[in-house]
C-alpha positions in Angstrom: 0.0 0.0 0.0 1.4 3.6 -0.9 -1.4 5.6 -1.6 -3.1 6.9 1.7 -6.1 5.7 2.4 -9.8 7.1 4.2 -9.8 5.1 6.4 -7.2 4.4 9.1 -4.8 1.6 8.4 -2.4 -0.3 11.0 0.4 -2.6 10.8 -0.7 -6.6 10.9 2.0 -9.4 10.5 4.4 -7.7 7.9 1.7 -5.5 5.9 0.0 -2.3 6.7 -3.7 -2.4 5.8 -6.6 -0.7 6.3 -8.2 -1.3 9.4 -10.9 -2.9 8.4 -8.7 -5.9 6.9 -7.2 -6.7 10.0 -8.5 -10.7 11.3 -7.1 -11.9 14.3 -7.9 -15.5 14.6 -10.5 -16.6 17.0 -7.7 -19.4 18.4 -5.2 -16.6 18.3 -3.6 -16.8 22.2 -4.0 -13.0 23.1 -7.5 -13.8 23.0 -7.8 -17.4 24.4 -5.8 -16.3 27.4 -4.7 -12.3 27.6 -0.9 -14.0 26.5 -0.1 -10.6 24.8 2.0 -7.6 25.8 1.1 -3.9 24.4 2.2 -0.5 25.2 0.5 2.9 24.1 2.4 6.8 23.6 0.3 9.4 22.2 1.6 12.3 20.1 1.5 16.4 20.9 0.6 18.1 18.2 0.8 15.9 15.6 4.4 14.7 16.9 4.8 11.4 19.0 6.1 11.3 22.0 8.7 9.4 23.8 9.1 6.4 21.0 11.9 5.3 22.0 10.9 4.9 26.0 7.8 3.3 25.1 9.4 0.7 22.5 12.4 -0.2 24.9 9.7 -1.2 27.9 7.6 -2.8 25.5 10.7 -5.2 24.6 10.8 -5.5 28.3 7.8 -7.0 28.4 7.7 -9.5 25.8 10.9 -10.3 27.6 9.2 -11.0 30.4 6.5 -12.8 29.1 8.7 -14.8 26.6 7.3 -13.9 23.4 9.4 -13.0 20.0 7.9 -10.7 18.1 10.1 -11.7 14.7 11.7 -8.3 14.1 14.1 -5.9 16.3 13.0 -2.9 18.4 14.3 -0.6 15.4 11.9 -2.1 13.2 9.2 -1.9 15.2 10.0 1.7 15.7 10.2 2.3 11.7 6.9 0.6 11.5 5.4 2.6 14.2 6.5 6.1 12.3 5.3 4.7 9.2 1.5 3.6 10.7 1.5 7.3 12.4 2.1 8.6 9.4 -0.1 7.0 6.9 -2.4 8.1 9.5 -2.0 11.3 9.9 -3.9 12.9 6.8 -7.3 11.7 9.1 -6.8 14.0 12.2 -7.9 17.6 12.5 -5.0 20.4 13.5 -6.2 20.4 17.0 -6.7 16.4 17.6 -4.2 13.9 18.7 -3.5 10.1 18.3 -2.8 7.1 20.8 -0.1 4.8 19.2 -0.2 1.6 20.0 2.2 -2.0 19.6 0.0 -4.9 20.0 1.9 -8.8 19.8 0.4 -12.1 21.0 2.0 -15.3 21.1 0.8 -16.3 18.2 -2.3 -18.7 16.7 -2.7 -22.2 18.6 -3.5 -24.6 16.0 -6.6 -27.3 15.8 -5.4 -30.7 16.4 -4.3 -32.5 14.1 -4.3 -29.2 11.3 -1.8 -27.5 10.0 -0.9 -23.9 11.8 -3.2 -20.9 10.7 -0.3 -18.5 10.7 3.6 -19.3 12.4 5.1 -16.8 14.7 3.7 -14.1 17.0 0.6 -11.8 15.9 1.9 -8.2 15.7 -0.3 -5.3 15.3 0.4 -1.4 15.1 -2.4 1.1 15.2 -3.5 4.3 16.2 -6.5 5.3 17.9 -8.2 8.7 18.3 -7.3 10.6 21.7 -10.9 10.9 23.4 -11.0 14.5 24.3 -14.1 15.8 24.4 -15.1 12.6 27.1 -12.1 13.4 29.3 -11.8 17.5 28.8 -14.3 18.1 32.5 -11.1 16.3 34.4 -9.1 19.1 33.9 -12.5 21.6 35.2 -13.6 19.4 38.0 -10.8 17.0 38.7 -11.2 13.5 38.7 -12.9 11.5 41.1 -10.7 8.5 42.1 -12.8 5.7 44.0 -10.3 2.7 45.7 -12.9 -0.5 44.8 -12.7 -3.6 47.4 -10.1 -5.5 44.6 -7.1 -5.7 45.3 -4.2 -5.5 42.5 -2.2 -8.8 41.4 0.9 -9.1 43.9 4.6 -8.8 42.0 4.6 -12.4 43.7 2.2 -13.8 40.9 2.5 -11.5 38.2 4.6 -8.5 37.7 3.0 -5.1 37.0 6.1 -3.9 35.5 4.9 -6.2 32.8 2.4 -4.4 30.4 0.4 -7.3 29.6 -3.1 -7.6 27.7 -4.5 -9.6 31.2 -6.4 -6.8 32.4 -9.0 -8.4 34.3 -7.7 -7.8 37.8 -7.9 -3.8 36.6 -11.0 -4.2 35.0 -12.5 -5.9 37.9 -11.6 -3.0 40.2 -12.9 -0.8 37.4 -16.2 -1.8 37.5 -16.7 -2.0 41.0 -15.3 1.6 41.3 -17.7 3.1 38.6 -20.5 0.9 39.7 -20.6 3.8 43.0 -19.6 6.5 40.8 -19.8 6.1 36.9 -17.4 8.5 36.5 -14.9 7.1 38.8 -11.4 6.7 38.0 -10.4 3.5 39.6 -6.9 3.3 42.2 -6.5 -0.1 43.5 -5.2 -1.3 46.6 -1.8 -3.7 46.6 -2.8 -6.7 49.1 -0.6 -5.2 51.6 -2.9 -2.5 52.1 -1.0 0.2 50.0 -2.0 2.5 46.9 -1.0 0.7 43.3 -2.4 1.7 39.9 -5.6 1.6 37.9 -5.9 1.2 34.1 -3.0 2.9 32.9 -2.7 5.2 35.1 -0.3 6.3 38.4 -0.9 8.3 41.7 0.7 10.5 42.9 -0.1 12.4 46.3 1.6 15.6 47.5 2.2 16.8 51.3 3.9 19.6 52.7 5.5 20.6 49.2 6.9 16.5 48.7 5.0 14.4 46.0 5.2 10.9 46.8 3.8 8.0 44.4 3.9 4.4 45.0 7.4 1.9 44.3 7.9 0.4 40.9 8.2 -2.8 42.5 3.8 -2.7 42.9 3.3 -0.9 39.7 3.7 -0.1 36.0 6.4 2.5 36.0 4.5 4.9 33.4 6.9 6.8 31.1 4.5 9.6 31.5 4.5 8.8 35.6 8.7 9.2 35.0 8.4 12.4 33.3 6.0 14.0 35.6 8.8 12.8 38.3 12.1 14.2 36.2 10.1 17.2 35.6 9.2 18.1 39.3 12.7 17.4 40.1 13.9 20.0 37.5 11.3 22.2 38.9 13.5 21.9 43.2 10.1 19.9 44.0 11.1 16.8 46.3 10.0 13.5 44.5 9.6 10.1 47.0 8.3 6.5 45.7 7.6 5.1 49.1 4.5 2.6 50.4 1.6 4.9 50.5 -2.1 3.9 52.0 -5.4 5.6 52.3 -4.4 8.0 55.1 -1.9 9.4 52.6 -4.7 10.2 49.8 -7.4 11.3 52.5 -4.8 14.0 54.3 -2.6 14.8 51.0 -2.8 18.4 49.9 -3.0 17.2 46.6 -3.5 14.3 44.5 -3.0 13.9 40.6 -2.9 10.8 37.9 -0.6 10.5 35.3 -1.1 8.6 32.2 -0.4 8.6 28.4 -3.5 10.7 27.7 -4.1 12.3 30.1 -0.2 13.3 31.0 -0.9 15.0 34.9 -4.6 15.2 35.7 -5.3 16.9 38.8 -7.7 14.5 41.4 -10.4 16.2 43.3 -11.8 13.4 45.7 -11.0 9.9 46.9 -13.4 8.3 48.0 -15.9 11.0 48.3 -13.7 12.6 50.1 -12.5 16.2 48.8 -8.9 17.0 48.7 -7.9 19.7 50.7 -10.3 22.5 49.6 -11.7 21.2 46.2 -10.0 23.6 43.9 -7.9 22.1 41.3 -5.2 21.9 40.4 -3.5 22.4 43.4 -0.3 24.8 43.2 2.6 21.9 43.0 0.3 19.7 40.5 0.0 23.1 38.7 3.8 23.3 38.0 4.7 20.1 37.1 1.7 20.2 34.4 3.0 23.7 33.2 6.2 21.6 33.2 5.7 19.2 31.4 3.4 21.7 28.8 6.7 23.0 28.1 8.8 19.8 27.9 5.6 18.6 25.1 5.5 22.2 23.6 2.1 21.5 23.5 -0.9 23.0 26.3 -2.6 19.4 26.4 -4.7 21.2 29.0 -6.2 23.9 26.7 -6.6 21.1 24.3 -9.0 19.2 26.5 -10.8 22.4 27.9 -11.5 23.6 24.4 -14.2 20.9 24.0 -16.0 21.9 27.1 -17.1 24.6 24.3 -17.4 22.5 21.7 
């Protein structure tokens, strides 16, 4: 394919293709089992952001997980540029892409039948930011509900691991939104402590020193490490210590970090309202003016503008 296309198209096994021609196989073993490993960036302005970070711990986790993917983190970078900018033509001058690398283990075959396809399943695509849904977090600031689930102990499965088994988050999801449909889930680590929700970190800040929970329990976001270099840069203290709910309930302010959302201030946990309500508060202000100058990009007038919209 050299022409662009109207419609989006994404990498599968080797070819790019329109969307709409991508088949994953019903015995493929991402979707039998969740034995797949993916990571997401987004770009800023049309330009992507952190490649490299996000390829290198996407290689960590297939890794982990044992899976070759059949070609070299340079090509999957290549291949990544090349999806984005096939894709590119379809966005408006004020919208922004997810980018994502998707590989499974590959198709199980049917006994006794010859293999549907040999080797891993590798998909590249990109995926709308959704903006207008998530512009009222930067107005109101998120709501972040702790649901009874507790996240999957480094003991059974790693969370530096970005995997596509996401039913212990999901779980914890639905339980969160099912008191507040607009909840942003945090789950617990069994030992009591703050961990993560789906693809995204926590952060909590107290007496000027943000604290956020050890990689050890957690995904280390490369948005979550940017946020920290940044507040460093800025003289702001930065700790990644055990934190539980008396940290979140007394902090003076909270925020999430995540690909899309970059820093989003948090106004409640568990119904209860962070220090006075107001949001951002004045260090989760800097490091998001921060890091609007590390993007060269105001993410945050980008969302706000579709409160108009």
């Amino acid at each position: 394919m050299t022409a662009l296309a109207n419609q989006r198209v994404a990498y599968f096994n080797g070819r790019i293709v329109p969307e709409s021609e991508v088949r994953v196989s019903f015995r493929d073993r991402g979707f039998k089992y969740g034995d797949a490993v993916f990571d997401m960036t987004r770009t800023f302005g049309h330009r992507v952001f952190k490649l490299k970070e996000h390829i290198d711990r996407f290689y960590s986790s297939l890794r982990y997980v044992r899976i070759d993917p059949g070609m070299s983190a340079a090509e999957m970078t290549r291949a990544s540029e090349e999806v984005l900018e096939r894709n590119m033509h379809l966005l408006g001058a004020d919208e922004d892409y997810w980018l994502g690398q998707r590989v499974s283990r590959g198709v199980d075959p049917a006994p006794g039948e010859p293999r549907e396809q040999q080797g891993a399943t590798v998909i590249i695509e990109c995926t709308p930011l959704p903006l207008k849904a998530r512009a009222k977090l930067y107005r109101d600031g998120a709501s972040v509900v702790v649901p009874p689930t507790r996240r999957t102990p480094p003991e059974s499965l790693s969370p530096r691991a970005k995997t596509h088994n996401y039913l212990n988050m999901i779980i914890g999801d639905l339980e969160a939104k099912a008191e507040d449909p607009e909840a942003w889930a945090v789950l617990l680590d069994t030992s009591g402590n703050l961990a993560e929700g789906i693809g995204s970190n926590i952060f909590v800040v107290k007496d000027g020193v943000v604290r956020t929970p050890r990689t050890k329990f957690v995904l280390p976001g490369v948005s979550r490490q940017t946020a920290i270099d940044l507040a460093r840069a800025e003289g702001i203290v930065v700790e990644e210590t055990d934190l539980d709910l008396f940290d979140a309930y007394v902090a003076d302010e909270v925020f999430l970090t995540s690909t899309s959302l970059c820093v989003c201030p948090v106004r409640s946990v568990n119904g209860a309202v962070v220090a006075d309500g107001k949001v951002p508060g004045p260090i989760t202000r800097r490091i998001i003016d921060a890091y609007i100058r590390f993007v060269d990009h105001d993410f945050v007038a980008q969302y706000l503008r579709r409160l108009a919209a």
